[in-house]
NUTOR-451565 format. One line per 5 residues: number of its first residue (from 1); their letters; for each residue x, y, z of C-alpha. Coordinates in steps of 0.2 Angstrom, whole numbers. Example, Ala and Ser with C-alpha at 12.3 -4.5 7.8 and 13.67 -1.06 7.14 Angstrom:
BEGIN
1> AS> 62 -22 39 ~ 68 -5 36
! end
This chain:
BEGIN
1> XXXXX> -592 565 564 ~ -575 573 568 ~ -562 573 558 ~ -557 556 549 ~ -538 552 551
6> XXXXX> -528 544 537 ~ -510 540 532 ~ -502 551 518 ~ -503 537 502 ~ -522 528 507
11> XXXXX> -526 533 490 ~ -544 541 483 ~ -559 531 473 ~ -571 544 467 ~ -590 541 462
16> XXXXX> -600 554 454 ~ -604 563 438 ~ -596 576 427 ~ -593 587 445 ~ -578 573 449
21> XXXXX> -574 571 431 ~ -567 591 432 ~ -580 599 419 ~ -577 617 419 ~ -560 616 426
26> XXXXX> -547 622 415 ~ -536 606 414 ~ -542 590 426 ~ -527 593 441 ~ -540 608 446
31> XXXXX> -554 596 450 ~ -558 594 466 ~ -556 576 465 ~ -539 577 458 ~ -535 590 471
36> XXXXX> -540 580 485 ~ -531 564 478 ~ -516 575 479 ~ -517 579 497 ~ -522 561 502
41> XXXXX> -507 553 490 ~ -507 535 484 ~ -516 537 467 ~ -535 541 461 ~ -546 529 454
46> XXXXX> -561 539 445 ~ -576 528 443 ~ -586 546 438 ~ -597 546 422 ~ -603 565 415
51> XXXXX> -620 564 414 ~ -625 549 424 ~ -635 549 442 ~ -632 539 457 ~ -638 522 451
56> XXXXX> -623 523 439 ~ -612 528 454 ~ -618 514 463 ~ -616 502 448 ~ -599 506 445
61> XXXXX> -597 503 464 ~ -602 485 463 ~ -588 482 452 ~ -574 492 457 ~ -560 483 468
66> XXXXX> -562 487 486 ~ -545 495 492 ~ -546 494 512 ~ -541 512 523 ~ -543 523 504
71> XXXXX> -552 537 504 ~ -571 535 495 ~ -577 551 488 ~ -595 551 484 ~ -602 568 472
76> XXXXX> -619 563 465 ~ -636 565 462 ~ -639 582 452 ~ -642 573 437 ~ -655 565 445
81> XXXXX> -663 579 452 ~ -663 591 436 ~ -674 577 428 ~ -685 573 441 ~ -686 583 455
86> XXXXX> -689 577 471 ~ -697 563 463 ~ -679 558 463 ~ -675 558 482 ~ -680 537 484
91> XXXXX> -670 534 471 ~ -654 544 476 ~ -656 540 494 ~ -655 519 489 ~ -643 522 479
96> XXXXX> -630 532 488 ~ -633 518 503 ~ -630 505 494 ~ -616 513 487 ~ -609 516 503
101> XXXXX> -613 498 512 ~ -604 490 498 ~ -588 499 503 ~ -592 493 522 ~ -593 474 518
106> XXXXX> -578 461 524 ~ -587 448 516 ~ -601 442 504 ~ -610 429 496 ~ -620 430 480
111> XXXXX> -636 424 480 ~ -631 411 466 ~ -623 401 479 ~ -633 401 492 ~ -645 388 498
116> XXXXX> -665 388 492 ~ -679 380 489 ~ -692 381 476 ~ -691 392 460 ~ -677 402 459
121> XXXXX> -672 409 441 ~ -656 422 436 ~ -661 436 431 ~ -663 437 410 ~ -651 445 399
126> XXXXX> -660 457 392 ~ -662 465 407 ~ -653 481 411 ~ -653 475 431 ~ -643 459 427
131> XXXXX> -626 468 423 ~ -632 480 438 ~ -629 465 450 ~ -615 464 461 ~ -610 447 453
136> XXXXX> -620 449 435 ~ -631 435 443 ~ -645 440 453 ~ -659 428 457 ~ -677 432 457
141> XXXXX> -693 420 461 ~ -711 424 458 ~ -714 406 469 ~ -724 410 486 ~ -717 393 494
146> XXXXX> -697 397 487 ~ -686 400 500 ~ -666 406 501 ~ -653 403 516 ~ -639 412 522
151> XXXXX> -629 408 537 ~ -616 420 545 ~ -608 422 562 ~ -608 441 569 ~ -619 457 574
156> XXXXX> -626 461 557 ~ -627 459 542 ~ -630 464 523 ~ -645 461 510 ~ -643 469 493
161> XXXXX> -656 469 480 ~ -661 479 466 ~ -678 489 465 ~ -688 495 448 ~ -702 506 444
166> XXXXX> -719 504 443 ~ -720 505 425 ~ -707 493 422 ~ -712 476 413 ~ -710 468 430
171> XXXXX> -709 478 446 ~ -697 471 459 ~ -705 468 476 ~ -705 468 493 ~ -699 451 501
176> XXXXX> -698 448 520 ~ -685 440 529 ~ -683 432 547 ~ -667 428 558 ~ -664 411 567
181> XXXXX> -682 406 565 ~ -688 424 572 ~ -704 435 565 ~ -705 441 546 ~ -700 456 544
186> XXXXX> -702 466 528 ~ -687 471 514 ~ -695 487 506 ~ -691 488 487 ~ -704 490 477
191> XXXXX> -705 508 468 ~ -690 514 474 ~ -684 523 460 ~ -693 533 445 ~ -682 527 434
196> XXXXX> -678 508 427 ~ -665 500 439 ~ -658 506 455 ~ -647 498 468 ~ -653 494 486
201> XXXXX> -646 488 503 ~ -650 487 518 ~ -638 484 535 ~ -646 475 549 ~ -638 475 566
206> XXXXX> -641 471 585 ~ -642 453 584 ~ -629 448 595 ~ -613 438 592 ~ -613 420 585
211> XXXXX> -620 411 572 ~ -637 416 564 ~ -647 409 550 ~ -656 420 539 ~ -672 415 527
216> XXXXX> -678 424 511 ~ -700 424 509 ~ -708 430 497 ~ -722 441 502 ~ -733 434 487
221> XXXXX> -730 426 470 ~ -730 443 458 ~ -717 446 451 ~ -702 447 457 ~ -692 446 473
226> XXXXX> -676 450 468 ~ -660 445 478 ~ -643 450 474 ~ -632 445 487 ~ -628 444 507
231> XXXXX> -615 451 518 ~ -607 454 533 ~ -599 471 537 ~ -583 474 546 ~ -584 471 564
236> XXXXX> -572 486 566 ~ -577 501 558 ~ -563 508 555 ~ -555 494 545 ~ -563 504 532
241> XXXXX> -558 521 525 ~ -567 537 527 ~ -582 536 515 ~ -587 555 510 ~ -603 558 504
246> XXXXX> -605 575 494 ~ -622 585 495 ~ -629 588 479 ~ -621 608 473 ~ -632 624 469
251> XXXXX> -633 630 453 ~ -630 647 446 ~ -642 644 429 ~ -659 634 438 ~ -665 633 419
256> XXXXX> -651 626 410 ~ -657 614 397 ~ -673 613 405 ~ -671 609 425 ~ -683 609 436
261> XXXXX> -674 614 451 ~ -674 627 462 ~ -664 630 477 ~ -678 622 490 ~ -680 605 481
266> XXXXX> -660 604 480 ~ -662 608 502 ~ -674 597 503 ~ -665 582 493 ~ -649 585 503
271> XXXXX> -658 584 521 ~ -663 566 514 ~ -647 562 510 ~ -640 568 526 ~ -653 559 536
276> XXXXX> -648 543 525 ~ -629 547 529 ~ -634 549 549 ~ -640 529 549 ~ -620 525 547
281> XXXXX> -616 532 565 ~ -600 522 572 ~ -596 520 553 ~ -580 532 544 ~ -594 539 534
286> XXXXX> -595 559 533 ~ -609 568 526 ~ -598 583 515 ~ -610 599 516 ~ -604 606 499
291> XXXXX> -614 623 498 ~ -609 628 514 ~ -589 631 505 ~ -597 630 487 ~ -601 649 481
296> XXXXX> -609 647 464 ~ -607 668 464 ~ -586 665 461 ~ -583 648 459 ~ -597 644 442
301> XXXXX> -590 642 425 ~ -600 650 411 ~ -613 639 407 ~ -622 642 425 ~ -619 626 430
306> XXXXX> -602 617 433 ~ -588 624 445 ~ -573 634 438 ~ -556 631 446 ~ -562 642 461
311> XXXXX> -578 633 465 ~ -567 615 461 ~ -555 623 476 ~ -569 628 488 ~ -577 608 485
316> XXXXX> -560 603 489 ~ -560 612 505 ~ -578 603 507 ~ -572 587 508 ~ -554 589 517
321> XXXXX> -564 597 532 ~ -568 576 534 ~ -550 574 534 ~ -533 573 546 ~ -520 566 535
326> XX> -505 560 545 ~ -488 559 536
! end
């Protein structure tokens, strides 16, 4: 993608880990994140939490306001991979995605108010997934004859759920869905993540303008199908600002606090995530090549991991290559 244009004062909303919260830096304004909500102007809102993957990035993104034409800085996923390795990559990939179609939407529609049949039940409150959902509702079924409806008019639209492990009490699965009356076709969710909770979304396009209907199916009655809500994205791109999406940093200290990283399984995440980011063509969503401006040889504080005010500049640099601000 060429470079995004945007006016001076579209503001910045930033999702990530301790990377966007400035760890290392000598005083926050030497972030990059602060740094590039300098350049763009109008204000940062920082939804980064130290410590914290990309299902907490992408939580955080269900709730926050959706400010049209801002900047959405995306810098996640190392958290993830230190603990798990490439074992991570389904779970950073769903994440970031639907992190990033959530910022594309023009409109939704919880699941809680849509149409269905059969047994449908919101999700209990002891589960971590319910606060996850985009309106603290989500539905689930375990019914084989339950059904769900959602009518829109447009191109395309938007299905978010939330996906679990295997090993959790009760695995979230694979549903199908069929437009105006059409074939099944499958919604993969099942095992999409290695740890509890993770977000998932999916855009489907090419169905030609006018009114559609879309129906929800189980696939079979174990539990559960899980829907969050519908959507319909913007029919002009562009009515959305430049979404950034960060690759995940090298390291200088592969071994800190136990990591199992190394320099290939961090490649190898980040080709996923720029496949992931290459489904979004036509959208103003960037991938941000960070080790290619990142130099963990000058720009790594002291404990081998996070960036010193040098390595916060050359992120910077990272993501305003994605940008043309006008003034």
């Amino acid at each position: 993608m060429s470079k995004q244009k945007i006016n001076f004062g579209a503001g910045v909303a930033a999702f990530g880990d301790s990377f966007t919260n400035s760890q290392g830096a000598t005083a926050p304004a030497y972030g990059y994140i602060n740094r590039l909500a300098a350049s763009v102007g109008g204000g940062l809102a920082n939804y980064a939490v130290s410590g914290q993957g990309t299902y907490i990035a992408a939580r955080n993104g269900m709730g926050a306001p959706l400010r049209r034409r801002n900047v959405v800085a995306i810098l996640a996923g190392l958290n993830d991979a230190r603990r798990a390795g490439l074992a991570a990559k389904d779970k950073i990939v769903t994440n970031l995605r639907a992190l990033i179609i959530i910022n594309l939407l023009a409109s939704n529609s919880l699941a809680s108010s849509l149409p269905r049949v059969g047994a449908w039940k919101v999700l209990p409150s002891t589960l971590v997934s319910r606060s996850s959902a985009k309106g603290g509702s989500a539905l689930y079924t375990a019914d084989i004859n339950a059904a769900m409806t959602y009518k829109f008019s447009g191109d395309a639209f938007v299905i978010g759920s939330i996906t679990t492990h295997t090993l959790s009490s009760s695995s979230y699965q694979d549903w199908d869905f069929r437009v105006d009356g059409g074939p099944r076709q499958t919604f993969e969710n099942y095992n999409l993540t290695n740890e509890a909770y993770s977000h998932n979304a999916r855009i489907i396009s090419g169905l030609g303008a006018g009114p559609h209907t879309v129906q929800i199916l189980p696939k079979s009655a174990v539990p559960w199908s899980v829907i969050d809500y519908f959507g319909v994205p913007l029919a002009e791109p562009k009515a959305a600002g430049p979404i950034l999406v960060g690759q995940i940093p090298y390291l200088k200290n592969w071994v800190y606090l136990g990591f199992t990283l190394t320099p290939a399984i961090v490649d190898e995440l980040n080709q996923a995530i720029a496949d992931m980011v290459a489904e979004f063509e036509g959208y103003p969503v960037a991938l941000v090549r960070t080790n290619d401006f990142y130099n963990t040889l000058t720009g790594c504080s002291a404990d081998g991991i996070h960036p010193n005010n040098t390595g916060y500049a050359q992120i910077y640099s990272a993501f305003m290559d994605k940008l043309e601000i006008w003034t």
